[in-house]
C-alpha positions as CSV (number, residue, x, y, z in Angstrom):
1,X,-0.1,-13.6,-20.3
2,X,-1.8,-15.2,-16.8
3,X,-5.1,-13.4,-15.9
4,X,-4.8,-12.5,-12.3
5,X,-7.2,-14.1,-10.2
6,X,-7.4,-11.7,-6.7
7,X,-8.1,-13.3,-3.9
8,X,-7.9,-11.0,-1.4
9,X,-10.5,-11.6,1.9
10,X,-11.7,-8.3,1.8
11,X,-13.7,-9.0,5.5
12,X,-9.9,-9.4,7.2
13,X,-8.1,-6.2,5.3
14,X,-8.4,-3.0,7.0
15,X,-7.9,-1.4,3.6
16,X,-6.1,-1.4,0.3
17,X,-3.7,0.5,-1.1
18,X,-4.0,1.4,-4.2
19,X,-0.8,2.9,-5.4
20,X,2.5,0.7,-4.7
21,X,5.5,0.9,-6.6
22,X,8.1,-1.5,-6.5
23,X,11.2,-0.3,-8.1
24,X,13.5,-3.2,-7.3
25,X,13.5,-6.7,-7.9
26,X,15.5,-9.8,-6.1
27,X,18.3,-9.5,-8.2
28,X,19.0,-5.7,-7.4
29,X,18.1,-4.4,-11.1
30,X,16.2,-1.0,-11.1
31,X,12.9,0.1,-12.4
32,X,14.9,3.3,-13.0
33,X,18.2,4.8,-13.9
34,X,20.3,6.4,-11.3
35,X,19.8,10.0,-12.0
36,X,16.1,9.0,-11.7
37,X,16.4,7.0,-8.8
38,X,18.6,9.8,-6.7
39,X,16.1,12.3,-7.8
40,X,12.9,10.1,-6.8
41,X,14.8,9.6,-3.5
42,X,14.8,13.2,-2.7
43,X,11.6,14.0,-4.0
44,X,9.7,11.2,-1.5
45,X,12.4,12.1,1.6
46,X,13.0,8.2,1.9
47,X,15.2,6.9,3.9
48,X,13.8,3.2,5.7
49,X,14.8,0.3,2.5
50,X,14.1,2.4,-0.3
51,X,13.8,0.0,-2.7
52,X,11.4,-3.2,-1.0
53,X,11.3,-5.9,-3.7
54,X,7.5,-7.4,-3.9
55,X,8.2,-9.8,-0.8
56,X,9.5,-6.8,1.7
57,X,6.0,-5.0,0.1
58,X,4.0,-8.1,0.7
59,X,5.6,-8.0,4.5
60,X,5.0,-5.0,5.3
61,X,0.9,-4.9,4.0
62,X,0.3,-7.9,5.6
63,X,1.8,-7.1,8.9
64,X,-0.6,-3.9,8.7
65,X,-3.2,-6.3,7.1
66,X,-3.6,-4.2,4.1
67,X,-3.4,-5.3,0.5
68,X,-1.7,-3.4,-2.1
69,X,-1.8,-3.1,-5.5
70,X,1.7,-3.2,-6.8
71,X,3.2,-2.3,-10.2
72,X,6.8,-1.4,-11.4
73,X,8.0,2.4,-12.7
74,X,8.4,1.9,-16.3
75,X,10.1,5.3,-17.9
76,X,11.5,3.0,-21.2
77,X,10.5,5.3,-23.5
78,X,11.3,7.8,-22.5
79,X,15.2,7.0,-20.5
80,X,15.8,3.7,-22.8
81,X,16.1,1.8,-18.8
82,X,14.1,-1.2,-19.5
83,X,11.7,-1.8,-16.7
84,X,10.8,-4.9,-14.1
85,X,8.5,-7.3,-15.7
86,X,5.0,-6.1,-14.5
87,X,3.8,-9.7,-15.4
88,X,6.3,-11.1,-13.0
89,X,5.5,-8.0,-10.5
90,X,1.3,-9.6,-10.5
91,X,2.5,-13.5,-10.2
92,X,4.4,-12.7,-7.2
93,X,1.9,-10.3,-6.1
94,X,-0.8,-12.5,-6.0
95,X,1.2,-15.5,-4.3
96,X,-0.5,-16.3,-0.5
97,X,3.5,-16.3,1.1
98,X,5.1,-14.2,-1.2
99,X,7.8,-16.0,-0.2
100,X,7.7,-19.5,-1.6
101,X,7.7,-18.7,-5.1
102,X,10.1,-18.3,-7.8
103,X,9.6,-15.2,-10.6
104,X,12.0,-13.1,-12.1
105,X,11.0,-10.6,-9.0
106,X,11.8,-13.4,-6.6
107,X,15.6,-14.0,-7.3
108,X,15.3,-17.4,-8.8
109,X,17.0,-17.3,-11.9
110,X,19.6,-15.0,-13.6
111,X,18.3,-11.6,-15.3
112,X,20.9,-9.1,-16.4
113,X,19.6,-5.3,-15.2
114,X,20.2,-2.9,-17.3
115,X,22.9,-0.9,-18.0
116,X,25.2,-4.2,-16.6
């Protein structure tokens, strides 16, 4: 496994969240099932791109010049859904464009989502 190496300028952020999920990657699989996704759904009332991959989270925090710290759902045990590669969730993460890399949260690549 890479160790993450942050580089955030933390003179230029105006804060940092600390709880981001991101429940989708590139390719469209799901951190969760669909029973658990409808319910999730309801529960947080959201209705504006409910499922940003990292990039559209990157986007959106730098445009507010926040940082984030992002990590994927990961219910396996207890559903059997496998869950996004939280590896993959940190390398893209911690990319300066977040735009101009490849990962399997980026879409480069073929990955098979559960349940497919």
């Amino acid at each position: 496994m890479t160790k993450y190496q942050p580089r955030i300028d933390t003179g230029s952020v105006v804060a940092i969240d600390m709880h981001v999920l991101v429940e989708k990657d590139a390719h469209g699989c799901l951190s969760l099932d669909q029973e658990l996704m409808d319910a999730s759904a309801a529960y947080f009332r959201s209705a504006d791109n409910r499922t940003p991959t990292v990039a559209d989270l990157a986007a959106r925090y730098r445009s507010a010049t926040m940082a984030a710290v992002v990590f994927t759902v990961d219910a396996g045990t207890a559903t059997g859904h496998a869950a996004l590669s939280s590896e993959a969730a940190a390398t893209r993460s911690s990319r300066p464009s977040a735009g101009s890399t490849t990962s399997p949260l980026s879409g480069s690549g073929k990955r098979r989502c559960p349940g497919s």
